[in-house]
Each structure stands twice: as structure tokens, then as C-alpha cells.
N, CA and C of each residue as an Amber inpcrd file, in Angstrom:
protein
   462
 108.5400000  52.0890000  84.9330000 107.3410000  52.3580000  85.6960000
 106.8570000  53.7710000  85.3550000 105.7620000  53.9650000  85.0300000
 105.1910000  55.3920000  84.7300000 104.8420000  56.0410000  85.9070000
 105.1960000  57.1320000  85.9780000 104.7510000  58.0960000  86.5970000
 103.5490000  58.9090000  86.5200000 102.3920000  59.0340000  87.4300000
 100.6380000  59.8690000  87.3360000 100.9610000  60.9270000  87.7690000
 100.6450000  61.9340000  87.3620000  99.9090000  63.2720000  87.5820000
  98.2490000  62.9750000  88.3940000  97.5360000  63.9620000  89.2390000
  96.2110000  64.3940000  89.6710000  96.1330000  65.6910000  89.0970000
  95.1530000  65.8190000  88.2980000  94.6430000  66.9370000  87.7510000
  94.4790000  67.9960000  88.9110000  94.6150000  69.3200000  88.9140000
  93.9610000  69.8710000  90.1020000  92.7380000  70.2590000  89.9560000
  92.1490000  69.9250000  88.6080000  90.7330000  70.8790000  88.6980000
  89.9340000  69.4200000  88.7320000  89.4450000  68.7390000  87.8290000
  89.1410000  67.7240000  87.9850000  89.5110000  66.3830000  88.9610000
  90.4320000  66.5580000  89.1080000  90.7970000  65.1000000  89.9890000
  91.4560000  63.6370000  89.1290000  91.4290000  63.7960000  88.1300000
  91.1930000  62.2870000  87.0130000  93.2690000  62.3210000  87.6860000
  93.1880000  61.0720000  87.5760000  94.9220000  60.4410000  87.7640000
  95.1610000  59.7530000  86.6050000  96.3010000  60.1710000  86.1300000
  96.9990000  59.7350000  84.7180000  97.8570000  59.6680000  84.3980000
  98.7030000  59.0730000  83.1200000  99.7790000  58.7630000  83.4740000
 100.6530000  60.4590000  82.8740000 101.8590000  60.9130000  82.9010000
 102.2400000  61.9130000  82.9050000 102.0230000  62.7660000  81.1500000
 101.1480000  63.9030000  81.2730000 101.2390000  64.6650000  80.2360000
 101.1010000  65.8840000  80.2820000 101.4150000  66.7210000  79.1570000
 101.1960000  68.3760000  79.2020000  99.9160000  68.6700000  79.5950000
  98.1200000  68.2680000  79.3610000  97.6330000  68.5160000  79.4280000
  96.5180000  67.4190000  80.3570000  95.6090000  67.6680000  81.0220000
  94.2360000  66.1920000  81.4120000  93.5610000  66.1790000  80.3930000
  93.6490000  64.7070000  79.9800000  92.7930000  63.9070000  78.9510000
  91.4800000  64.1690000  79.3310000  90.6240000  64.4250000  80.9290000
  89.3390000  64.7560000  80.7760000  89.0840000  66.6260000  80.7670000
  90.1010000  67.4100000  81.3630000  89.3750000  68.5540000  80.8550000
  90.0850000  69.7020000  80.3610000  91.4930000  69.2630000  79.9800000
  92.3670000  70.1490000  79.4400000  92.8750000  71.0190000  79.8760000
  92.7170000  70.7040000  81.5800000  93.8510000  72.0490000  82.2820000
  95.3780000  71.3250000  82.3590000  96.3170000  72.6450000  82.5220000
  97.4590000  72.1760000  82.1370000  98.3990000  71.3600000  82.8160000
  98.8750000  70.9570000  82.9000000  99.6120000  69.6770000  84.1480000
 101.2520000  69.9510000  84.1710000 101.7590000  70.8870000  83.0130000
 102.9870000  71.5410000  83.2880000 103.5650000  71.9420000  84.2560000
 102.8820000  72.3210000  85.4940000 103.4320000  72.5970000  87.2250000
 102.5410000  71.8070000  87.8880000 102.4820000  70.5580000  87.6800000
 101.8560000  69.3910000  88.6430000 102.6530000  68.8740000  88.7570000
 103.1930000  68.1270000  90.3000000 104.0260000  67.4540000  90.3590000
 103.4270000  66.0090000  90.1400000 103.9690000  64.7890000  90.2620000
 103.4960000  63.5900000  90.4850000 103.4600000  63.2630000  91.6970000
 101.9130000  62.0690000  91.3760000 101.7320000  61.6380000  92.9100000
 101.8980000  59.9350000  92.8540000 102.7240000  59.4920000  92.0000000
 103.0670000  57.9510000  92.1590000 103.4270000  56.9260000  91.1100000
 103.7480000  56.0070000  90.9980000 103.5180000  55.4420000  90.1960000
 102.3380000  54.5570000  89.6710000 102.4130000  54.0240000  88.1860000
 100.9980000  53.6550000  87.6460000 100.9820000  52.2130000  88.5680000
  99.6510000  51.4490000  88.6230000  99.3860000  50.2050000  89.2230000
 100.1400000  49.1510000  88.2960000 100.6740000  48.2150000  88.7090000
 101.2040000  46.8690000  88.6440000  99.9010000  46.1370000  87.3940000
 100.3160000  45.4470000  86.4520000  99.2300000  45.1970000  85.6290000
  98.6220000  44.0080000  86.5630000  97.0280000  43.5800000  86.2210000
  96.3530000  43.4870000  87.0030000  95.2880000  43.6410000  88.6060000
  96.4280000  45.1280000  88.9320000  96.0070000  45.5990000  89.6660000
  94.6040000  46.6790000  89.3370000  93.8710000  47.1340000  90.3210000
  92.4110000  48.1240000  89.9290000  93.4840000  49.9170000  89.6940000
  92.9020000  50.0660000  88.7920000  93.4740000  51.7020000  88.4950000
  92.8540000  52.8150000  89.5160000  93.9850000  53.7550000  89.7750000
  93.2090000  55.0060000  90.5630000  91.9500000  55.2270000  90.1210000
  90.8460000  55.6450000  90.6020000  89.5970000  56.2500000  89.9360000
  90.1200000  58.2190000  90.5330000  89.2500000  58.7000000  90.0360000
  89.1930000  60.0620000  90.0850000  88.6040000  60.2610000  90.8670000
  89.2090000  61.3180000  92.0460000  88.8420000  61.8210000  93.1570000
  88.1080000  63.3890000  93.1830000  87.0560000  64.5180000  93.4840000
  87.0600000  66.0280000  93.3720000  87.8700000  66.1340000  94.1660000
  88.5850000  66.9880000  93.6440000  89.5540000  67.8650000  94.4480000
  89.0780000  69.4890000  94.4690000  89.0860000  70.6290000  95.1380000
  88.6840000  71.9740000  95.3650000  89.6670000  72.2160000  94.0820000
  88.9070000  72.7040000  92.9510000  89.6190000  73.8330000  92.0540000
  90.8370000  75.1010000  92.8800000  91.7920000  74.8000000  92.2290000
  92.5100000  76.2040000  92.6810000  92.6120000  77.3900000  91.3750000
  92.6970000  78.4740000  92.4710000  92.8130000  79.6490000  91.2830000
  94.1950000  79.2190000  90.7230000  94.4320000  79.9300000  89.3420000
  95.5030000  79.1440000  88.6380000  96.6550000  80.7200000  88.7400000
  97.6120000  80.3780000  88.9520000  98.5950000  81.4400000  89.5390000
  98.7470000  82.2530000  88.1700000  99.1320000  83.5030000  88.3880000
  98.8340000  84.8980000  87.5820000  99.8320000  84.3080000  85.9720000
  99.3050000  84.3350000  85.0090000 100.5980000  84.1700000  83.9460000
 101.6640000  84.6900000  83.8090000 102.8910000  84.4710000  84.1330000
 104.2840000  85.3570000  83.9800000 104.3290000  86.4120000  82.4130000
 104.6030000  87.6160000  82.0720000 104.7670000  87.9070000  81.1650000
 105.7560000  87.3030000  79.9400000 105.3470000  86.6230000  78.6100000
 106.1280000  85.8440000  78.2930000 107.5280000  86.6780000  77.9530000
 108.8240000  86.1100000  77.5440000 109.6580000  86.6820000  77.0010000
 109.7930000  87.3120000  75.9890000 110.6490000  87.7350000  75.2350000
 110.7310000  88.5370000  74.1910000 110.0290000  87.8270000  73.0720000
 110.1610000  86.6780000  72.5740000 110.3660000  85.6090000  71.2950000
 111.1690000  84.1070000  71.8040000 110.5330000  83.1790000  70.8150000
 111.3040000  82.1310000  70.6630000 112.1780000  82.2690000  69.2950000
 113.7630000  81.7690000  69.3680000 114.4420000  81.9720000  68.4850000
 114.7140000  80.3380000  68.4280000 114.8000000  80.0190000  66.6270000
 115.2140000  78.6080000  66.3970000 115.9300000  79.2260000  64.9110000
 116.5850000  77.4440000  65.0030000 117.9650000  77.8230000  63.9100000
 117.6290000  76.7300000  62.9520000 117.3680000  76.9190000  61.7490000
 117.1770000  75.3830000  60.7950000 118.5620000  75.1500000  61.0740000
 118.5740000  73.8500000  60.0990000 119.5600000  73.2570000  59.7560000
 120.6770000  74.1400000  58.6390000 120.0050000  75.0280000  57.8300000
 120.3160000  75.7480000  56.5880000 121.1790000  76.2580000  57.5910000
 120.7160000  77.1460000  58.6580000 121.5570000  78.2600000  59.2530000
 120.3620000  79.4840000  59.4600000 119.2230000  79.2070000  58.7830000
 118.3280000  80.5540000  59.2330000 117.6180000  80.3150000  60.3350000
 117.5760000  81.9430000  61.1850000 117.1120000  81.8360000  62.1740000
 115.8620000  82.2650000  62.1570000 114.7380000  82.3400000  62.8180000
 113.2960000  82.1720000  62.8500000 113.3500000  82.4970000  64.1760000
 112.4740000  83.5160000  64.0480000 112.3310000  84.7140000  65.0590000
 110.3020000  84.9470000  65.6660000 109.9940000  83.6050000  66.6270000
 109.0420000  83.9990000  66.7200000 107.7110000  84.2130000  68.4240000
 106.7540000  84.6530000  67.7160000 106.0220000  85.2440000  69.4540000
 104.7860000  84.1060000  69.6540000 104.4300000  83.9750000  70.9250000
 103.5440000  83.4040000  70.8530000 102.0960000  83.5540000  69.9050000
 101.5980000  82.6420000  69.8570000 100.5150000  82.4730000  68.5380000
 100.7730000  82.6140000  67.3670000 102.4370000  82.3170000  66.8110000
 102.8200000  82.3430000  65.7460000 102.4960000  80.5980000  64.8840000
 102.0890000  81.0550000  63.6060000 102.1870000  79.6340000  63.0590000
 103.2950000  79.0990000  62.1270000 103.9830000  78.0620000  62.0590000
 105.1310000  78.3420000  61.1930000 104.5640000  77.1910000  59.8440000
 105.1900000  77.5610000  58.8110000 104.6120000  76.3100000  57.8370000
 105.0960000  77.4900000  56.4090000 104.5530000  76.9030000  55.3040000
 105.3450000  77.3210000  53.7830000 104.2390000  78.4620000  53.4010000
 103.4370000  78.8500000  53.9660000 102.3610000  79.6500000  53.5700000
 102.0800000  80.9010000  54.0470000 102.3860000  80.3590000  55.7820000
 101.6390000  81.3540000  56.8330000 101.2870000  82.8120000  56.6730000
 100.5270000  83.4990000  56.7080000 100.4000000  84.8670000  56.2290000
 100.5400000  85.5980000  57.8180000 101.4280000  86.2900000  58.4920000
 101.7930000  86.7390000  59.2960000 102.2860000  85.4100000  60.2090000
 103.4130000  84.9090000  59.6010000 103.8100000  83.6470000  60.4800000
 104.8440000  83.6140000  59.7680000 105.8500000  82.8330000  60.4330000
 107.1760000  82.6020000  59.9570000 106.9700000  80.9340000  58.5490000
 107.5090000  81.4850000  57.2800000 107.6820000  80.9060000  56.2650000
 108.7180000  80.1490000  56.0270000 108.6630000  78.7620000  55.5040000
 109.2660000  77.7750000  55.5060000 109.8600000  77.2090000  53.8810000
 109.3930000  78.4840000  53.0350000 109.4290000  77.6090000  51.3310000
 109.9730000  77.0350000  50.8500000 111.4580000  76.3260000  51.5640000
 112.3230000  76.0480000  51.1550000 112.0020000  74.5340000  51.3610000
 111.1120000  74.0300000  51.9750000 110.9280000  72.7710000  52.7110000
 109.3310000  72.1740000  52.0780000 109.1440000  71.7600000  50.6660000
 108.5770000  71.4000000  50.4840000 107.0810000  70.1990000  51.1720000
 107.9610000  69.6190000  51.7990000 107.3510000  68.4340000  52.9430000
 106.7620000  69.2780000  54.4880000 107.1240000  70.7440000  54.4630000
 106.5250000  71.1960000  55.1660000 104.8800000  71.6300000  54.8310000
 103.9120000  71.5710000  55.6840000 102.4900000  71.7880000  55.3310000
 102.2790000  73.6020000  55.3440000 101.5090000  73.9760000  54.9400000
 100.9970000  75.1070000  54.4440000 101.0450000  75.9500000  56.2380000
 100.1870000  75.3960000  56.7030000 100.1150000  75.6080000  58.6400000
 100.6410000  74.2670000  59.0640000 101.8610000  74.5360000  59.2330000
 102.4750000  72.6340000  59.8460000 102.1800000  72.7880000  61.4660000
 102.4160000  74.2070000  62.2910000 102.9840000  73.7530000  63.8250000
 102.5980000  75.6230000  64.3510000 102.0320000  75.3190000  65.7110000
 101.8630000  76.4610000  65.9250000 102.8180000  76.5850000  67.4030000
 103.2260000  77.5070000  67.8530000 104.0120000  77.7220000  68.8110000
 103.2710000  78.7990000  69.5110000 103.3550000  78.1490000  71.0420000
 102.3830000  79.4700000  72.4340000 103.2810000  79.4440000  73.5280000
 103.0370000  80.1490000  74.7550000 104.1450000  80.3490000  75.5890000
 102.8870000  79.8950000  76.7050000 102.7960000  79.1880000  77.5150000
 101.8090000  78.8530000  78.6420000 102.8650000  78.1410000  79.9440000
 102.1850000  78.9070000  81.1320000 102.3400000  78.5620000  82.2230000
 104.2860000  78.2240000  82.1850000 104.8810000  79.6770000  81.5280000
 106.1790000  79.6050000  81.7670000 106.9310000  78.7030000  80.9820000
 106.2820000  78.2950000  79.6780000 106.7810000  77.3680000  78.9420000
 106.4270000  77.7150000  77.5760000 107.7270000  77.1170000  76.3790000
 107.0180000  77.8250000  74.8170000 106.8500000  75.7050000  74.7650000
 105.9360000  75.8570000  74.0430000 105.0500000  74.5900000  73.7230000
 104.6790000  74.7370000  72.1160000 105.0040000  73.6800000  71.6290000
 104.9180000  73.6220000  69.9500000 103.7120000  72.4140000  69.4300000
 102.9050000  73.2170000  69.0310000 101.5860000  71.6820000  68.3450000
 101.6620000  71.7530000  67.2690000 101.2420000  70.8450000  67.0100000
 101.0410000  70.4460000  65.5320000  99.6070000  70.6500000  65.4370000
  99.5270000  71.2510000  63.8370000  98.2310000  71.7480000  63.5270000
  97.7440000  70.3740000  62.1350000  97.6830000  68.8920000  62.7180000
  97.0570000  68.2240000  61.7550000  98.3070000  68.0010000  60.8330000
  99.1190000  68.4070000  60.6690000 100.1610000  68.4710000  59.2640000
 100.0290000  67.0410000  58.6160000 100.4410000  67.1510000  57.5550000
 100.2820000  65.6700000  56.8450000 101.7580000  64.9770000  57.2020000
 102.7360000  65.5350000  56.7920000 103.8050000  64.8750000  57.3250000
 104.3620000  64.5690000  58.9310000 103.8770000  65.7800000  59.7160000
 103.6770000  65.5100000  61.3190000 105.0730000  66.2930000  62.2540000
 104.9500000  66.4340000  63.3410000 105.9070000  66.9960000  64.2200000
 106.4580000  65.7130000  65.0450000 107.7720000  65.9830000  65.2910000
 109.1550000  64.7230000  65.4270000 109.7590000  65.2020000  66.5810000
 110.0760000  64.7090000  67.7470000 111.1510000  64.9740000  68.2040000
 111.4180000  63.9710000  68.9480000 112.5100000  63.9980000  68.9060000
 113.7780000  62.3340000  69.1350000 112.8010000  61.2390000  68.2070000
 112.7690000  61.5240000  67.0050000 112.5240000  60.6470000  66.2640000
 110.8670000  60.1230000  66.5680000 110.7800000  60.6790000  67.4410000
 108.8740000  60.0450000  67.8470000 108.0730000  61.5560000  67.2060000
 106.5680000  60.5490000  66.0540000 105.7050000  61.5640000  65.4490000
 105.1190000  62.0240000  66.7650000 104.7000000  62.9710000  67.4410000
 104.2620000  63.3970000  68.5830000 103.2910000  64.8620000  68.0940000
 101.8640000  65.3580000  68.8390000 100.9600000  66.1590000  68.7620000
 101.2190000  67.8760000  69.1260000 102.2180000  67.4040000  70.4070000
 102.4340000  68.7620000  71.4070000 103.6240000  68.2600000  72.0340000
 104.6770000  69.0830000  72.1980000 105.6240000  69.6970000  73.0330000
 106.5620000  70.6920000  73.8020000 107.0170000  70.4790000  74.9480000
 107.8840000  71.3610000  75.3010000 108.9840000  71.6570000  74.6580000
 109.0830000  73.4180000  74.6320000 110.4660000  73.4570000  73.9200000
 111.4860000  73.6110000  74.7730000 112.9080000  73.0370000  74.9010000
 113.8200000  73.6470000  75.8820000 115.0680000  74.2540000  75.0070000
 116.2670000  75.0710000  75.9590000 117.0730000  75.6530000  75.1040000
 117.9770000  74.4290000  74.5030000 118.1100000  74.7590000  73.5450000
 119.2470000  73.4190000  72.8210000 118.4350000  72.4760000  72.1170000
 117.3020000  72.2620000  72.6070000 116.5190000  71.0580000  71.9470000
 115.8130000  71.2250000  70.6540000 115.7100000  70.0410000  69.7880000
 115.5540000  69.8660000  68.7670000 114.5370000  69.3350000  68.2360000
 113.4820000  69.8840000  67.2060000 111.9650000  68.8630000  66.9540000
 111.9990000  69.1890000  64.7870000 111.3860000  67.8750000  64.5280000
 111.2870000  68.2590000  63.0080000 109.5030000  68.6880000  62.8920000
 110.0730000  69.6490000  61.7020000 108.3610000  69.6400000  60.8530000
 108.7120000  68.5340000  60.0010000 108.1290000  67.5270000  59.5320000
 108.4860000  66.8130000  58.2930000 109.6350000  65.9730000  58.7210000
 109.9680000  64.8140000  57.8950000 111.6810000  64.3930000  58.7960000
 112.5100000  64.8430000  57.7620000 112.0710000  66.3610000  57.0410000
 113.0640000  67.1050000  56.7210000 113.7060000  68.2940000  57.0400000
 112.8430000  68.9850000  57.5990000 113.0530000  70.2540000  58.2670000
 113.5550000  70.1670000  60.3520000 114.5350000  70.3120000  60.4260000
 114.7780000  69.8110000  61.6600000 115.1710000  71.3910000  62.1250000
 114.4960000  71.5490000  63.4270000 114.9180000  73.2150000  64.0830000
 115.7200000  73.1890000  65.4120000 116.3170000  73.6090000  65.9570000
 117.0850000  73.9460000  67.1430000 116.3720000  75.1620000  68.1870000
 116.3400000  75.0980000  69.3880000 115.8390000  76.4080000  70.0020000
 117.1190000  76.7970000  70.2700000 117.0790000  77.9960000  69.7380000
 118.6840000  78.7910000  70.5170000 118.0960000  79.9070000  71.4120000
 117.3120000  80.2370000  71.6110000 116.2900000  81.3560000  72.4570000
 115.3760000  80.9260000  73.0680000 115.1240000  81.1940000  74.4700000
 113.6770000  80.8280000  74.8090000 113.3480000  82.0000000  75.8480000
């Protein structure tokens, strides 16, 4: 059974993600308000809800630290891009199947969050190609299904 989020700025009810499909505020400290309808049942419609001010941003931490598989560690800050090219971004050359700008990494609303910037080969974790995710300590996402990273820092 899926679990919905309510947007707080918009109102739209959906089923659970990092961001609202109608206006892109973040849903990372939304709790859920239910489960999805029974098929054939009518879907929530979207309710206004009063915008809230969005609570002050925590100062992020030092860096995110990740470990390839090789053993090198990758040392980086928010708005870093990682990929085989990056010109002030952490470099990957060893990983051919990695894209030039594969994945960009930001720290929002108390969380480091990893997107994918389009890459041709794509961002992985637990084996699903996926757009955007949370990073946690210990956990694991590929650039490519060759380059596989570890967070040992967050």
C-alpha cells in the first residue's frame, strides 16, 4: 500500500517523494497523511492549504565523504558536480562509463541529496536507474553500473 504526502504549499496529495510533482517544494520533512485509494476508488483531489514559512536552513556540515570501490575517497561540498571532466568538481577518469557531468550533489533541508544531471549511463541505487536521492551514512548508489560509491561522511 503506498503511502501520500500533502504538499504544504500547494496542497496536491501524492504518493511519497523528495519533491511535489506540481510545484517543487520539498517533501523531505512532510510527514504522511495516509494511504493511496483502493483501485477503483476516486483519488484525493488537492486541497489550498495556508503556505508556511519554511524553517531557517541548518548550516550544512563540513562535506560529504564517499569511498569508490578502488578505495579513493572523494571529498565533497554542496553544489559539487562529480563526473570524468568536472572543472572544479570531483573527477572520476578512471571510470570511463562515467559521463563528463554524471551527478550533482546539494545538502537541502538537513539532507545531502544526489541528482543526476541527464547522464547517459544513469544513477543506481539498489539496482533501480533512479533521477534523485537521499544519501545516508553507509549507503550505496552507482554512476554507471560501474562506478559504485559508499557514503562514509555525511
Amino acid at each position: 500500500m503506498e503511502r501520500l504526502k500533502r504538499c504544504p504549499v500547494c496542497g496536491l496529495v501524492q504518493p511519497d517523494a523528495i519533491d511535489c510533482q506540481s510545484c517543487g517544494t520539498s517533501l523531505l520533512n512532510v510527514g504522511f497523511c495516509g494511504p493511496a485509494p483502493a483501485t477503483g476508488q476516486a483519488a484525493l483531489r488537492p486541497t489550498m492549504v495556508e503556505p508556511r514559512k519554511p524553517p531557517a536552513e541548518p548550516n550544512p556540515p563540513a562535506g560529504l565523504l564517499l569511498r569508490s570501490q578502488t578505495g579513493k575517497l572523494i571529498r565533497l561540498k554542496s553544489g559539487d558536480i562529480i563526473g570524468r571532466t568536472s572543472a572544479g568538481s570531483e573527477q572520476l577518469t578512471e571510470y570511463p562509463s562515467v559521463s563528463r557531468q554524471h551527478a550533482k550533489v546539494i545538502y537541502q533541508d538537513g539532507h545531502w541529496i544526489i541528482e543526476d544531471l541527464d547522464s547517459v549511463n544513469g544513477l543506481y541505487v539498489n539496482g533501480r536507474r533512479i533521477k534523485r536521492a537521499v544519501l545516508e551514512l553507509g549507503g550505496a548508489f552507482s554512476l554507471s553500473q560501474s562506478c559504485q560509491l559508499t557514503v562514509v561522511s555525511c
